[in-house]
C-alpha positions in Angstrom: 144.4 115.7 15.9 141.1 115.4 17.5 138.5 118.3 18.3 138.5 117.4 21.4 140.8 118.3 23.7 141.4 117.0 26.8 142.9 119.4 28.6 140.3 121.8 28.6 138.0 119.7 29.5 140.1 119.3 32.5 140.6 122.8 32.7 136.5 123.2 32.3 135.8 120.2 35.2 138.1 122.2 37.7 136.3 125.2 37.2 133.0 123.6 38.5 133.3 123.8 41.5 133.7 127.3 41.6 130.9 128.4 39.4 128.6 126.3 41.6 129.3 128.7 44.7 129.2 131.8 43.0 125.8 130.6 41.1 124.6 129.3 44.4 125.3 132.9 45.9 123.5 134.6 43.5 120.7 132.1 43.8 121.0 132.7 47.7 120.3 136.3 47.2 117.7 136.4 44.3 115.9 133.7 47.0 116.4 136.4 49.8 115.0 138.8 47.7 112.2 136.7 46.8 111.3 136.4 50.4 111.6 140.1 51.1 108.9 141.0 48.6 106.4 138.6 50.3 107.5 139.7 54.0 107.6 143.9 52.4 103.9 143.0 51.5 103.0 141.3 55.2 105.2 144.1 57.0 103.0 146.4 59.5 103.1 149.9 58.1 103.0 152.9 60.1 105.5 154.7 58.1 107.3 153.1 56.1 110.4 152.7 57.4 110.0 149.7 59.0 109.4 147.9 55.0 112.2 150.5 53.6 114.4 148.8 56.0 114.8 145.5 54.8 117.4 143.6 52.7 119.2 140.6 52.1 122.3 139.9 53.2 125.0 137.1 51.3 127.5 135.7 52.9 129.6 134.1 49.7 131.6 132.4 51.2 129.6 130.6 53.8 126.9 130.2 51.5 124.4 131.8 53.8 122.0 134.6 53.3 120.0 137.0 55.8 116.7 139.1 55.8 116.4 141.4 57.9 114.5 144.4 58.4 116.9 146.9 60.5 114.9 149.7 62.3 114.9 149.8 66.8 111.4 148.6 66.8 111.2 146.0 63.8 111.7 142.4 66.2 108.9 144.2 68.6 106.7 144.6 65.6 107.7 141.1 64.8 107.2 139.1 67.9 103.9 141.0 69.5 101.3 139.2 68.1 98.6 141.2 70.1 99.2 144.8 68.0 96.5 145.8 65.7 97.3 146.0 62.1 96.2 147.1 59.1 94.4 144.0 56.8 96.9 141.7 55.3 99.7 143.3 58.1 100.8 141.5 61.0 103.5 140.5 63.0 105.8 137.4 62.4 105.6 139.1 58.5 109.4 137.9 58.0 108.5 134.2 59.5 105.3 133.7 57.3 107.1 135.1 53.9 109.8 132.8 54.4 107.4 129.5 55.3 105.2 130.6 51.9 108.0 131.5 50.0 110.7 128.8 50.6 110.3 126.7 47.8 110.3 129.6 45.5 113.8 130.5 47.1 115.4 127.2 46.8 114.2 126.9 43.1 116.0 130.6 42.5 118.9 129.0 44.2 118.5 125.6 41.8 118.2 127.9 38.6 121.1 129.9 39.6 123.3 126.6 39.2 121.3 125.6 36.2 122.4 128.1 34.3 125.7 128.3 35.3 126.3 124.7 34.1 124.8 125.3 31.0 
């Protein structure tokens, strides 16, 4: 009898698929959280709620993850670019993280299925 087996190889190939979603998830919210730390360092502080706020959101089974910063004022302090703010603070913080940061996310996705597959 051989060493190899057939069968669980089989059993192995069918399992793919589904340790590619669940990686992909994870790599959705390592990404997401990726993002967050940039947009957390860009986020206008008054007191710090609006920055304690944030998280990331998965949706496993859609594959789709969320930021979002979840205080009454946050998409005022996001969309009014005329506010004064501290240096290195200014609206659109969640926008410009995610434009700097998006090839960081997808590569947190990427690794996520690499090592899955390994």
């Amino acid at each position: 009898m051989s060493d190899w087996d057939a069968s669980e190889m089989i059993r192995r190939l069918r399992s793919v698929p589904g340790l590619v979603r669940a990686a992909a998830a994870d790599g959705l919210r390592a990404g997401g959280e990726v993002v967050l730390q940039e947009s957390d360092e860009r986020v206008p502080l008054e007191t710090g709620a609006l920055r304690s706020s944030g998280k990331v959101s998965v949706d496993r089974a859609g594959l789709k993850a969320a930021i979002s910063y979840d205080t009454p004022y946050a998409v005022l302090v996001h969309e009014v670019m005329d506010n004064a703010h501290d240096a290195g603070r200014s609206a659109k913080f969640l926008e410009t993280a995610l434009m700097s940061r998006r090839d960081d996310a997808a590569e947190a996705v990427a690794e996520s299925i690499r090592e899955a597959l390994r």
